[in-house]
Kinemage of the C-alpha trace (Angstrom):
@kinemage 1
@onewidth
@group {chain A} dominant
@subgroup {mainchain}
@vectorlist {calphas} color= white
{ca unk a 1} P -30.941 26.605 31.342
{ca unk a 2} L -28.084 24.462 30.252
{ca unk a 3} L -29.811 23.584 27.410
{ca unk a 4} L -30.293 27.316 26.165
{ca unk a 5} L -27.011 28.095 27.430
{ca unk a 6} L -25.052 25.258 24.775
{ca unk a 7} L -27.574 26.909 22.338
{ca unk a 8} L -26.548 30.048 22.659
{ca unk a 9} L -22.986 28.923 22.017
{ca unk a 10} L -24.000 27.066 19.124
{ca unk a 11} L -25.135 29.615 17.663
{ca unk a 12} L -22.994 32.450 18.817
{ca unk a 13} L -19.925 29.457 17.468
{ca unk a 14} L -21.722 29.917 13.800
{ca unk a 15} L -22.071 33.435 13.817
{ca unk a 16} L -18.484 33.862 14.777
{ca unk a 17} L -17.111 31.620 12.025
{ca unk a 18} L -19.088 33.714 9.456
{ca unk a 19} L -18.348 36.946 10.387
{ca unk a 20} L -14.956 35.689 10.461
{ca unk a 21} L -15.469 34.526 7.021
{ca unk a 22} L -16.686 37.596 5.589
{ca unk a 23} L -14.083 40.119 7.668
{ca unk a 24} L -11.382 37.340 5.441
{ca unk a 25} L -12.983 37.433 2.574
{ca unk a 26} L -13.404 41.513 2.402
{ca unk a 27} L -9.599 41.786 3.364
{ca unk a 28} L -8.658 39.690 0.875
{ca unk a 29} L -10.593 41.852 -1.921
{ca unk a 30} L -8.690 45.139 -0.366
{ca unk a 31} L -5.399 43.477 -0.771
{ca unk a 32} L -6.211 42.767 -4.387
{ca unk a 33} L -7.661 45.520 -5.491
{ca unk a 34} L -4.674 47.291 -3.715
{ca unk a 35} L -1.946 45.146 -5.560
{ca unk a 36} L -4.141 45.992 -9.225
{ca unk a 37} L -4.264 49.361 -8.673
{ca unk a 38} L -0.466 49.435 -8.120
{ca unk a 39} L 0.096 46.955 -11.291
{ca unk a 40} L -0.994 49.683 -13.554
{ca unk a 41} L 0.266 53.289 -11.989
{ca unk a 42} L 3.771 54.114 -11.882
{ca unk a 43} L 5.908 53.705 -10.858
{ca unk a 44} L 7.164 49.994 -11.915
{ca unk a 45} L 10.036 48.226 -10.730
{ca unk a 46} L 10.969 46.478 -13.875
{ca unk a 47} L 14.039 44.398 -12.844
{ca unk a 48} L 12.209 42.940 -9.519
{ca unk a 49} L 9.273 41.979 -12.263
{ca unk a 50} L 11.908 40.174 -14.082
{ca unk a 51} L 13.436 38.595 -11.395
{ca unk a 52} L 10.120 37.436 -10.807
{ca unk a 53} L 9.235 36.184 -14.014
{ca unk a 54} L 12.024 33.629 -14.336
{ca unk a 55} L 11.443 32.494 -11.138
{ca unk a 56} L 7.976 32.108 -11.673
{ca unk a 57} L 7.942 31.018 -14.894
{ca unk a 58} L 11.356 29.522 -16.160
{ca unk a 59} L 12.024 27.696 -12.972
{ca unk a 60} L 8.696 25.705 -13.014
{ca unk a 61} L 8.971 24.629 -16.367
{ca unk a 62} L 10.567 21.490 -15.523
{ca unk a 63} L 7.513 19.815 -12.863
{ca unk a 64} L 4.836 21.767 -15.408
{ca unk a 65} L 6.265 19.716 -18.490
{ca unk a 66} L 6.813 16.436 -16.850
{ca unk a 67} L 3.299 16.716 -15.471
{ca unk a 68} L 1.846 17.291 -18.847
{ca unk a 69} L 3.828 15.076 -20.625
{ca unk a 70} L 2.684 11.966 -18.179
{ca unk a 71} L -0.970 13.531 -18.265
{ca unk a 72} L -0.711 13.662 -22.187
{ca unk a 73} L 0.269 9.366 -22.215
{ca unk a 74} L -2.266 8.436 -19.263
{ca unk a 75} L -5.090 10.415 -21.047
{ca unk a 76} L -4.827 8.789 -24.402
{ca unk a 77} L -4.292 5.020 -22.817
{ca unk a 78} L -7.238 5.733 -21.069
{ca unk a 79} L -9.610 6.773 -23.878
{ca unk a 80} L -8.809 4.774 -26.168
{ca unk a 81} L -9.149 2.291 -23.108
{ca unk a 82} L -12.839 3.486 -22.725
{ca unk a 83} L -13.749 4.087 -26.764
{ca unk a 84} L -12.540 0.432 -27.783
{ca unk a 85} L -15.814 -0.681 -25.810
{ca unk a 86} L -17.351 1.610 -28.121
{ca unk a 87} L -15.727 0.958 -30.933
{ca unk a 88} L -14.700 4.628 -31.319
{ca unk a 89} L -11.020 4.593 -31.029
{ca unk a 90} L -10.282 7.081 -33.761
{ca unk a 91} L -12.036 10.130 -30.759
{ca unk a 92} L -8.448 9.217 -28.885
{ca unk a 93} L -6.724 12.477 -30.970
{ca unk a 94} L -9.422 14.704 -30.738
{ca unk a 95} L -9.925 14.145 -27.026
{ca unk a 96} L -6.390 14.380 -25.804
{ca unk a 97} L -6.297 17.553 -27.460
{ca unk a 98} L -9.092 19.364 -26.558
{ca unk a 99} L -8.977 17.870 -22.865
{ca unk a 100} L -5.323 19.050 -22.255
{ca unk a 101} L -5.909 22.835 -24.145
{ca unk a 102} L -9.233 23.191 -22.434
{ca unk a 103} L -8.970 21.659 -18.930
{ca unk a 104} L -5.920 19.667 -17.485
{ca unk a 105} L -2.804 21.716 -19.270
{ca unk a 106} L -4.204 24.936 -17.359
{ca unk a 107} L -5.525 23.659 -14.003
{ca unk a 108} L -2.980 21.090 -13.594
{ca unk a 109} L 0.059 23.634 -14.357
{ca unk a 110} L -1.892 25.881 -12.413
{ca unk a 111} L -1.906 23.509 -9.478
{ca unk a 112} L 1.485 22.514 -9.795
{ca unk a 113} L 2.803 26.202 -9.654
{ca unk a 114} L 0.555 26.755 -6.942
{ca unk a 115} L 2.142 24.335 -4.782
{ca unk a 116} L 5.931 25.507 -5.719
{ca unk a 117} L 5.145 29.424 -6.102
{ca unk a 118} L 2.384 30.670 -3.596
{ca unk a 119} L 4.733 28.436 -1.273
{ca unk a 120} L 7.515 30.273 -1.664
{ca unk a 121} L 6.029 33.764 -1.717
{ca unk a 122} L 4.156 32.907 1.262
{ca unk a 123} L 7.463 31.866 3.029
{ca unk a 124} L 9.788 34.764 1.391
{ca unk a 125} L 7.278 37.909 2.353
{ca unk a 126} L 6.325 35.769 5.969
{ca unk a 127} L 10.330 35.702 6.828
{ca unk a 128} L 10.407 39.545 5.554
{ca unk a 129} L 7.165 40.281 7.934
{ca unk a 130} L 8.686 38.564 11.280
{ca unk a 131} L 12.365 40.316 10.458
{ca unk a 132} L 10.603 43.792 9.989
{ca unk a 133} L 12.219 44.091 6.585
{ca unk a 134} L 8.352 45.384 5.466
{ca unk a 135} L 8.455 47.830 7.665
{ca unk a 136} L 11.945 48.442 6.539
{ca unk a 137} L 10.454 49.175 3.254
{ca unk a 138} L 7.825 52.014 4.539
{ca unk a 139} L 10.427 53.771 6.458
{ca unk a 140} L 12.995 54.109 2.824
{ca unk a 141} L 9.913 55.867 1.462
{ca unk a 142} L 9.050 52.223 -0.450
{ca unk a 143} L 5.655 50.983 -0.830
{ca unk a 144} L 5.490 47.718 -0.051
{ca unk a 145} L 2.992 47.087 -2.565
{ca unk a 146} L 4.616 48.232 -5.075
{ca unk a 147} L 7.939 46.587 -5.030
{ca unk a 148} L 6.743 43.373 -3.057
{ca unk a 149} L 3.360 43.053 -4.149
{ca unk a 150} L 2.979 44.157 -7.810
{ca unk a 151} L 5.908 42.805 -9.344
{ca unk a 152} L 4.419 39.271 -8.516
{ca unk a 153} L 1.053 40.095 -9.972
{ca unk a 154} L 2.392 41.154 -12.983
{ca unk a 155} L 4.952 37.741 -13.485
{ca unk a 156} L 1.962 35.200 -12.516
{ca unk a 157} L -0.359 36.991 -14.747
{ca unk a 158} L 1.932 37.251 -17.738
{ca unk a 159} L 3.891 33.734 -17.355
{ca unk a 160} L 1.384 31.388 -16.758
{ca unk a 161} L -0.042 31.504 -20.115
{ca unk a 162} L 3.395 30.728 -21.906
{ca unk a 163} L 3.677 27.911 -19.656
{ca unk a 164} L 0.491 26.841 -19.852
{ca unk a 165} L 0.938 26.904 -23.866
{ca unk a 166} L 4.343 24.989 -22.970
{ca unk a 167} L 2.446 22.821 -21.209
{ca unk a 168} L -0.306 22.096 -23.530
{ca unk a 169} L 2.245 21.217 -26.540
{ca unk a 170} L 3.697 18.887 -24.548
{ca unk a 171} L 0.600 17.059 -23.464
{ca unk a 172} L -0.519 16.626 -26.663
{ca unk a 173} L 2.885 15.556 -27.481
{ca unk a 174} L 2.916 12.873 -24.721
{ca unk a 175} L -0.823 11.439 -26.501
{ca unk a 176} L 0.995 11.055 -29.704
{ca unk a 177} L 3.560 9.245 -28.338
{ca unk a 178} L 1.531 6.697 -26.565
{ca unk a 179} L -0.852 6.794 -29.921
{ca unk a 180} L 2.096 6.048 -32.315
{ca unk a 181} L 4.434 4.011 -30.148
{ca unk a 182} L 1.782 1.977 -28.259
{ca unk a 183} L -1.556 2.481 -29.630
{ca unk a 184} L -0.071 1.802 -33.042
{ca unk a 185} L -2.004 5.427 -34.452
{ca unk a 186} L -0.371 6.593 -38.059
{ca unk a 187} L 1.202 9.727 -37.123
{ca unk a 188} L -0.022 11.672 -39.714
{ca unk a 189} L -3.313 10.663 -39.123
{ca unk a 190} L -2.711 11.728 -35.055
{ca unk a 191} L -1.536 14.944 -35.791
{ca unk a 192} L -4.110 15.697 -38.791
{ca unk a 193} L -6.784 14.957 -36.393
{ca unk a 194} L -5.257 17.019 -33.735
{ca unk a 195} L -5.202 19.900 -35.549
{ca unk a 196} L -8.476 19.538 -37.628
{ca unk a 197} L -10.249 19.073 -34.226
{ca unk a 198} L -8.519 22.261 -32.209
{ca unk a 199} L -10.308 25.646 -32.568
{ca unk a 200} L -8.701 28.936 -31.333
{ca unk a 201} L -11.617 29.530 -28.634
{ca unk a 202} L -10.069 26.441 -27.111
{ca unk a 203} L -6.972 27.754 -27.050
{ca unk a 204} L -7.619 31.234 -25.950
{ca unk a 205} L -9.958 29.654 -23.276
{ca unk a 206} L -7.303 27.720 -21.977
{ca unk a 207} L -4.693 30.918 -21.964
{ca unk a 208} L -7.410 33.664 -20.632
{ca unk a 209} L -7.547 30.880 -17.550
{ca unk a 210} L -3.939 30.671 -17.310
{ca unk a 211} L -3.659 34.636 -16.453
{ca unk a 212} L -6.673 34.584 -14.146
{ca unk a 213} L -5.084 31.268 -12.168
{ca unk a 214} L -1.649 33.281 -12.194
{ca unk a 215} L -3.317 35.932 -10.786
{ca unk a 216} L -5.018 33.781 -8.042
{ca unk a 217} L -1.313 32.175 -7.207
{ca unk a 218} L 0.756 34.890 -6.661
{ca unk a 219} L -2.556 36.766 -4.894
{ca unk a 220} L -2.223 34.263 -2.513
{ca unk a 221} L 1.164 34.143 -1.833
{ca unk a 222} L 1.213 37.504 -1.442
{ca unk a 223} L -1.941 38.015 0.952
{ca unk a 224} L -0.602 35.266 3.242
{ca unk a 225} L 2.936 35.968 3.320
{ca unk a 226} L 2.420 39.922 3.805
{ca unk a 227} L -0.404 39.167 6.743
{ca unk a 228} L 2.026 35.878 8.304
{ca unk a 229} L 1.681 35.980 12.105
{ca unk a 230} L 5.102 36.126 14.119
{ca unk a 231} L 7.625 33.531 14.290
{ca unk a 232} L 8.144 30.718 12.688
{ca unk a 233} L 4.950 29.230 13.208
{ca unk a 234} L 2.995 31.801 11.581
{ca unk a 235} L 5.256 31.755 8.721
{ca unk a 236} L 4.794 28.233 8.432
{ca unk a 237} L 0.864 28.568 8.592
{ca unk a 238} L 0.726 31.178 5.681
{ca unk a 239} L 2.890 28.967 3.252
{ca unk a 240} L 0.253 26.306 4.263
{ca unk a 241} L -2.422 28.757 3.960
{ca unk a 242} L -1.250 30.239 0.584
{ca unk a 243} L -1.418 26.675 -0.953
{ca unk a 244} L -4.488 25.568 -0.158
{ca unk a 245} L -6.229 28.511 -0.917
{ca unk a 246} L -5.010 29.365 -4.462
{ca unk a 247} L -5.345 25.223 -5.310
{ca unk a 248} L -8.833 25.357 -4.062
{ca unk a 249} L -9.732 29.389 -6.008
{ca unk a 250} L -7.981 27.446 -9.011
{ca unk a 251} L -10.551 24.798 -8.820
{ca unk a 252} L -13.665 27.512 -7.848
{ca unk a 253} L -12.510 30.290 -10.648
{ca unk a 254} L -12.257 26.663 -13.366
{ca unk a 255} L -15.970 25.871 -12.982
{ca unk a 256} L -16.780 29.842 -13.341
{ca unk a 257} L -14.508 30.265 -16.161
{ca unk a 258} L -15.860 27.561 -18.493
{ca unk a 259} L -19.348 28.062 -17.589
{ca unk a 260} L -18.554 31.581 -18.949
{ca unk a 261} L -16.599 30.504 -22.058
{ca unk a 262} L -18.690 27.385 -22.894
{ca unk a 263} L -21.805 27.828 -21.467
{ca unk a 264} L -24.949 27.372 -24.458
């Protein structure tokens, strides 16, 4: 008997954890389909989309650009690191480039504004959740969704990509300086590969995943902060919860994205 009985909670544990799982994952699909639907009907709230934007998007410039530029110089020491074995040093401008357009200038900014914006919506709509100010909103006749919810969708989805481009300039930027400065590259010869080697699929690959990942960010600030649990605990677990989650979609939504834009 004791033996069923811890089998019966094993089981009954699993069964629990993915119904829990599922009853997660289908709010979490409301919520955004929800926040879409109120991204494209009127009416918009221009000035809070704004507001949004620069803090989004202007204010993470700086930690997006210093993480590019470093990621720019440690990329090219390292392949030129790795082709000298092969005698194939020349591949150092080609690879920089398409490596930081394709892959590390969008996940990494993505990343990085994951951890400073779905923070801080997660936090901002948590605090507004435990004071009541959402409810606030719904009594004035104010969807929530609409002033809190939307205006966020629309300045992750529309900033990322310019500082993702930002972010891929400098990156490449950072390889030519190691190439020419350390590497002893011509620079002429740098940028002419650079730019011979570069292909606008790359570069629109690298943007379209910017949106989606801006997308996934604010989502998640958003879903966590507007669903925080009381007190300051709660609020502390959805900032937690809002990172993790949109660094770990970003991640998911990477492998799905190239296997859809590169795939043979």
């Amino acid at each position: 008997m004791a033996v069923l009985s811890a089998l019966h909670g094993f089981v009954a544990g699993i069964g629990a954890s993915v119904l829990g799982l599922f009853r997660a994952t289908g709010a979490l699909v409301l919520f955004a389909g929800q926040g879409l639907i109120h991204c494209v009907l009127p009416p918009w709230y221009w000035r809070e989309t704004l507001r949004q934007m620069v803090k989004i998007g202007y204010f993470s410039l700086p930690v997006v650009g210093l993480t590019a530029l470093f990621t720019g110089a440690v990329l090219a020491l390292q392949i030129y690191i790795g082709g000298s074995r092969f005698n194939a040093e020349g591949v150092v401008a080609s690879i920089v480039a398409i490596g930081i357009v394709r892959e590390l200038g969008p996940v990494l900014g993505g990343l990085m504004v994951a951890g400073r914006v779905s923070a801080a919506i997660a936090a901002e709509l948590g605090t507004m959740r435990v004071t009541e100010q959402i409810d606030a909103l719904t009594t004035l006749s104010t969807n929530p969704f609409k002033y809190l919810v939307a205006p966020r969708l629309i300045a992750g989805i529309v900033t990322l990509p310019i500082l993702v481009a930002v972010a891929d300039t400098i990156g490449v930027m950072g390889g030519f300086l190691v190439g020419v400065n350390k590497l002893n590259f011509n620079a002429g010869t740098y940028i002419s590969n650079t730019v011979d080697f570069l292909q606008a699929g790359d570069i629109i690959s690298g943007l379209c995943k910017a949106a989606v990942f801006g997308f996934i960010i604010t989502l998640m600030g958003c879903y966590h902060g507007y669903n925080s649990g009381r007190g300051a605990q709660g609020v502390g677990n959805a900032t937690t919860n809002a990172v993790v989650s949109a660094s770990v979609l970003i991640l998911a939504a990477n492998y799905i994205l190239t296997d859809l834009f590169f795939s043979t």
